[in-house]
C-alpha positions as CSV (number, residue, x, y, z in Angstrom):
1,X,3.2,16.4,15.0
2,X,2.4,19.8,12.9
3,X,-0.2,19.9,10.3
4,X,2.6,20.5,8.0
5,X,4.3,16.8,9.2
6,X,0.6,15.4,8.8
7,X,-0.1,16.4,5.6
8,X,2.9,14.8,3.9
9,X,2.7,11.7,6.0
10,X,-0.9,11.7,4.3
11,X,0.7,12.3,0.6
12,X,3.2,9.7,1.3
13,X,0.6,7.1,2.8
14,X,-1.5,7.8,-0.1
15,X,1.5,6.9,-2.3
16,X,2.5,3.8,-0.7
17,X,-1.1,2.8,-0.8
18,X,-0.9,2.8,-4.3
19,X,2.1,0.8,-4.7
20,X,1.2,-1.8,-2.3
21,X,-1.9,-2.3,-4.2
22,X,0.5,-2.7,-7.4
23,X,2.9,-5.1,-4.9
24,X,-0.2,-7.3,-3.6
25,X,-1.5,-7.7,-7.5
26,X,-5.1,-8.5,-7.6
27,X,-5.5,-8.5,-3.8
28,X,-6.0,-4.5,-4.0
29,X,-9.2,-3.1,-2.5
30,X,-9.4,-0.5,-5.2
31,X,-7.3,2.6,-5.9
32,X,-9.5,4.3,-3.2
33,X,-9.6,1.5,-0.7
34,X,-5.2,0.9,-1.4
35,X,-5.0,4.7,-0.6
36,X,-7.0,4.6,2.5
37,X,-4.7,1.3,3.3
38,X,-1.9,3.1,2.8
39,X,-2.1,6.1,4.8
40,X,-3.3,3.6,7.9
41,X,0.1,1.8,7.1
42,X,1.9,4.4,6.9
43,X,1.1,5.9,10.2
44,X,1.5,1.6,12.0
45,X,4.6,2.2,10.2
46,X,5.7,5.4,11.6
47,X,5.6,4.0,14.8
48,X,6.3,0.0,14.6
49,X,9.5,-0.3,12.3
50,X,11.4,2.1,14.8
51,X,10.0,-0.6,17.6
52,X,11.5,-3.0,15.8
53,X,14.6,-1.6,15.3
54,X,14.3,-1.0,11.3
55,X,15.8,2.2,9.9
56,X,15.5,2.3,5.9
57,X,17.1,5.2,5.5
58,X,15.7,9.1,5.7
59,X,13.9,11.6,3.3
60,X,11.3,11.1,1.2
61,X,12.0,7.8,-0.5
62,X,12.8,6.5,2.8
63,X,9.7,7.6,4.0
64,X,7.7,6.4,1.1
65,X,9.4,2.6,1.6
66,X,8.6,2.8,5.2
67,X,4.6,3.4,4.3
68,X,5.0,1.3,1.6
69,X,6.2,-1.9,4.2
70,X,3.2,-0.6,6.4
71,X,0.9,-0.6,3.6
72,X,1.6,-4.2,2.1
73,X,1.3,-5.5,5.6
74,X,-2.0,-3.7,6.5
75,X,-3.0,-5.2,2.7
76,X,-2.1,-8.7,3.1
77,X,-4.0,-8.4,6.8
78,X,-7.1,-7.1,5.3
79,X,-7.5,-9.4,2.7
80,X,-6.7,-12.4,5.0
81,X,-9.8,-11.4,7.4
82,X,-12.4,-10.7,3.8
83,X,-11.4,-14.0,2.8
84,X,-12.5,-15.7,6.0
């Protein structure tokens, strides 16, 4: 991966993070916490929805929906285990 392919899978994991703290309403860890979350989605993302199978579709939307699935799932998780 370039640094050019990191830094936008950062700006798009930062933006999914923010959505999936809008998606997972008053679960969110904070915009700073939903943006870390997101960019940690984003890259499970990258790599386990191609595992699975799962193509949304390509550019940048695609790659923001991708995150976005990553993120929300990396949410839910998170906020599962500080309940507990």
């Amino acid at each position: 991966m370039t640094i050019e392919g990191l830094l936008i899978l950062l700006l798009i994991g930062a933006v999914a993070g923010w959505l999936a703290g809008l998606i997972v309403k008053g679960r969110g860890l904070g915009l700073i916490g939903n943006i870390v979350v997101g960019i940690v989605g984003a890259f499970i993302a990258s790599w386990l929805l191609p595992q699975l199978g799962i193509a949304i579709g390509g550019g940048i939307l695609g790659s923001i929906i991708h995150a976005m699935i990553g993120a929300v799932i990396l949410l839910v998780i998170v906020m599962a285990i500080r309940k507990v």
